[in-house]
C-alpha positions in Angstrom: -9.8 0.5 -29.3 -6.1 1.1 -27.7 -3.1 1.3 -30.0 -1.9 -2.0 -30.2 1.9 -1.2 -29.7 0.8 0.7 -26.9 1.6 -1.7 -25.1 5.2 -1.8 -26.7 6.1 2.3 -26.0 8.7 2.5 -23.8 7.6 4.5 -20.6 8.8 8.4 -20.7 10.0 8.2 -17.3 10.9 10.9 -14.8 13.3 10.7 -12.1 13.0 12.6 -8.7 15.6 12.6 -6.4 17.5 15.1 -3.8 20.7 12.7 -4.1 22.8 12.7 -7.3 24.3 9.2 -6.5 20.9 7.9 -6.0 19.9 9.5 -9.3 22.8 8.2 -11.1 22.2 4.3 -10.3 19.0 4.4 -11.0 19.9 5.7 -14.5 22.5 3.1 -15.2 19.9 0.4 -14.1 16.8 2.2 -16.5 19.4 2.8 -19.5 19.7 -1.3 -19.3 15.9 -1.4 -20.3 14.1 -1.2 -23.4 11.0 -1.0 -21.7 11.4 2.6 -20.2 13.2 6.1 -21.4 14.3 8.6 -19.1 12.8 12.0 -19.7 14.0 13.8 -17.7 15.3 14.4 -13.7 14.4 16.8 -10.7 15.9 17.0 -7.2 13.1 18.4 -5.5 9.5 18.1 -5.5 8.7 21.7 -6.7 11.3 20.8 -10.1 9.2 17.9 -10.4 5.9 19.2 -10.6 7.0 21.8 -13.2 8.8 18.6 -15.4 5.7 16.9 -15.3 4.0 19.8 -16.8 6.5 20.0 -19.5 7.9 16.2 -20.6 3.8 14.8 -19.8 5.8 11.9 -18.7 4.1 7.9 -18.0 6.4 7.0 -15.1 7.7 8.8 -12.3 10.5 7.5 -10.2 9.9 9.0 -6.7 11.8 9.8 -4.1 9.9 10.1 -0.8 12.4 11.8 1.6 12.8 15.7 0.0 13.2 18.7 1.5 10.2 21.1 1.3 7.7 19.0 -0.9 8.6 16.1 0.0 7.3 12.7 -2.7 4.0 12.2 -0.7 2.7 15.8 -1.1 4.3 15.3 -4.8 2.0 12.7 -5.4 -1.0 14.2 -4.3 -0.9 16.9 -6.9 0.1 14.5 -9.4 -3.3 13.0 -8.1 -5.5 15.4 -8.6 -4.6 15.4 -12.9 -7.1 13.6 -15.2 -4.9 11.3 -16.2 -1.9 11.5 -13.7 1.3 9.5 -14.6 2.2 6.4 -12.5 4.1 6.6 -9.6 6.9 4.0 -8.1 8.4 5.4 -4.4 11.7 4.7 -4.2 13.1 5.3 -1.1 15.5 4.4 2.4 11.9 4.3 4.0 9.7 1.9 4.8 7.2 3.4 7.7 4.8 5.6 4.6 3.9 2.6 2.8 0.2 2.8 3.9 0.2 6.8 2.8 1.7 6.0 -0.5 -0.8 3.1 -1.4 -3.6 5.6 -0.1 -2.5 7.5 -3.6 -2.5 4.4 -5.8 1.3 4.0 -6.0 2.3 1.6 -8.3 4.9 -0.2 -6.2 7.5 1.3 -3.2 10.9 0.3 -3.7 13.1 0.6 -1.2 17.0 1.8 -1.1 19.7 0.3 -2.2 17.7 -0.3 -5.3 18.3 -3.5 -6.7 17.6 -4.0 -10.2 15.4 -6.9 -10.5 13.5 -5.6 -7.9 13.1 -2.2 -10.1 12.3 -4.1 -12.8 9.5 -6.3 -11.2 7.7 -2.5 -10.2 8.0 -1.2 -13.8 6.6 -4.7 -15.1 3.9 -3.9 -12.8 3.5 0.0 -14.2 3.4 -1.4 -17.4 0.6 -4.3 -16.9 -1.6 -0.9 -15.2 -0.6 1.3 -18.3 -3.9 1.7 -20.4 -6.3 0.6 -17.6 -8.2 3.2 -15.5 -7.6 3.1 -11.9 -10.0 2.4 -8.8 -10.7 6.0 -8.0 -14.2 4.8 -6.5 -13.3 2.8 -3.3 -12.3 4.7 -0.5 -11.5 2.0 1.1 -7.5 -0.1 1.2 -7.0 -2.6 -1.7 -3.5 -3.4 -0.8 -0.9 -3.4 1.9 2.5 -2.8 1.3 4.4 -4.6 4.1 8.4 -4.9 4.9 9.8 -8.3 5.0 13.5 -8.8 5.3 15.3 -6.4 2.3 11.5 -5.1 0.3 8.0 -4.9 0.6 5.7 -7.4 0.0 2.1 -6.7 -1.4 -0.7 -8.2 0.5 -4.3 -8.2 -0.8 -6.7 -6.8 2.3 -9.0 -9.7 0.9 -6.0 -11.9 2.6 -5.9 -10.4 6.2 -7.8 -12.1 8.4 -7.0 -10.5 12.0 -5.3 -7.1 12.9 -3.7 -7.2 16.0 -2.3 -3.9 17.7 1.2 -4.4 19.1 2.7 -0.3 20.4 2.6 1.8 17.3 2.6 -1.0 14.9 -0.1 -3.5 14.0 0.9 -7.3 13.1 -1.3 -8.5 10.2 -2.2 -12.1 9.8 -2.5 -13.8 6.5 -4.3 -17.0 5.7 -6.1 -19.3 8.2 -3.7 -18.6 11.2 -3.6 -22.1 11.6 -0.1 -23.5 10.5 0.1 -22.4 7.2 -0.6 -18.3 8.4 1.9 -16.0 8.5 1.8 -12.1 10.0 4.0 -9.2 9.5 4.8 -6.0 11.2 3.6 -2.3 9.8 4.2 0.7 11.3 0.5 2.2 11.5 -1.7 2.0 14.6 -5.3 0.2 15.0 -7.3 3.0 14.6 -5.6 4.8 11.8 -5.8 0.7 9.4 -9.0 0.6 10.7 -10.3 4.2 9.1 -9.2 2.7 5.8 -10.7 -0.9 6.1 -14.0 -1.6 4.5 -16.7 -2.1 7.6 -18.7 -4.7 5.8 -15.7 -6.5 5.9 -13.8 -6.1 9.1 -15.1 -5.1 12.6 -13.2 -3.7 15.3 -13.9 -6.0 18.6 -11.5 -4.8 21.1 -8.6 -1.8 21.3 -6.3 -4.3 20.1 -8.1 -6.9 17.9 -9.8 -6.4 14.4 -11.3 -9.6 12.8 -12.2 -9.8 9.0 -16.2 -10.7 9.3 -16.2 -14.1 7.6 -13.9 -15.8 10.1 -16.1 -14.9 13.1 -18.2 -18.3 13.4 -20.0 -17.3 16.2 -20.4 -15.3 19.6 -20.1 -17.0 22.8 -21.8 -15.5 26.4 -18.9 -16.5 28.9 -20.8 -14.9 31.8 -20.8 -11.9 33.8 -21.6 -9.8 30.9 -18.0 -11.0 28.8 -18.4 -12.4 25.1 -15.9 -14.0 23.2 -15.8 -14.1 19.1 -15.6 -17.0 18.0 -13.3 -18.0 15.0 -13.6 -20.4 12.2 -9.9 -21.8 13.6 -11.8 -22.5 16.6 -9.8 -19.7 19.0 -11.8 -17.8 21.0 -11.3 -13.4 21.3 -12.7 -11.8 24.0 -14.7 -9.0 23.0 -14.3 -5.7 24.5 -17.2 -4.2 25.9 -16.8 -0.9 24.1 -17.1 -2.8 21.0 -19.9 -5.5 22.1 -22.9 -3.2 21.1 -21.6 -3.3 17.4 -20.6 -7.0 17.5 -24.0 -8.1 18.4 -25.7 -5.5 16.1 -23.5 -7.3 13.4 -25.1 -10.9 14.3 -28.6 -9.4 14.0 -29.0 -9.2 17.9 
């Protein structure tokens, strides 16, 4: 059974970043909170490593942007420990937020930091703390997504339709009837579509990937063109390099 003031412990936190004024406001906002205690800081990714070692820390503040090891490849050592400590990005950046939830990031908080908004992310570290983590999936969970000054989290289980638009795709999210909305990300098709789960989504043209359970049906137009059809009641073309595995998906 877990300690029952477990729960209570502030979070030994670590603080990793190249800039000292970025440092220093994040530990005027933490020394506000009872719910963390700063271990210790590092300015690059190699100190960091080494800290980590030393002060076993719960919570590392992470910079993404470092010279040499930068946060990412920071966060995949951390990864490879039996029990790694949590990680929060905290960065100017918003284009690696599919990377960092790749490595089970516990939030990405972007610069200026705000302090309710750091807040919200160590909430969420500490509702994780004590539970084991998802390591069996390979598959995305979560998208982290920029709207106006932060990111918002969006459950895969939400998207319904992935539409490619240059080097970003525009996810849409709920019925994509009046009451859906869709946001930008900086990732292309076919790298989101690596990291989706195939029993749920299918790819049915260079530009277009549908969650399966909003395809109501497949429609012959003629001359060899299909459509998808969707439970909205739009129709998608279907692209013929992708037809063979839309049909094997309906069973024909």
């Amino acid at each position: 059974m877990a300690d029952s003031n477990h729960a209570e412990t502030p979070l030994r936190t670590l603080i990793v970043d190249d800039e000292p004024l970025a440092v220093e406001r994040i530990q005027v906002i933490c020394a506000g909170l009872d719910m963390i205690s700063v271990a210790g800081t590092a300015s690059d990714g190699a100190a960091a490593l080494r800290l980590v070692e030393a002060l076993s820390p719960d919570l590392i503040l992470l910079d993404m942007t470092m010279p040499e090891l930068d946060g990412l490849a920071v966060a995949r050592e951390l990864a490879k420990k039996d029990v790694p400590p949590a990680v929060i990005f905290v960065t100017a950046h918003d284009d690696f937020a599919v990377e960092a939830f790749d490595l089970d990031a516990i939030d990405y908080v972007l610069k200026p930091v705000a302090s309710d908004r750091l807040v919200r992310a160590i909430e969420r570290a500490i509702a994780r703390r004590g539970t084991s983590r998802n390591k069996d999936s390979q598959w995305l969970e979560e998208l982290w997504v920029p709207h106006r000054s932060e990111l918002l989290r969006i459950a895969v289980s939400e998207v319904s339709r992935i539409d490619a638009e240059r080097d970003y795709v525009r996810l849409h999210v709920g019925d994509g009837a009046e009451g859906g909305r869709s946001y930008l990300l900086l990732q292309t098709i076919a790298g989101l579509e690596e990291r989706l789960d195939p029993a749920e989504f299918i790819r049915i043209h260079r530009s277009t990937i549908l969650r399966k359970d909003r395809i109501r049906g497949l429609r012959h137009d003629g001359l060899g063109v299909w459509s998808a059809e969707l439970d909205c009641g739009e129709a998608l073309r279907i692209g013929r390099t992708y037809l063979p595995k839309v049909k094997a998906m309906a069973g024909r």
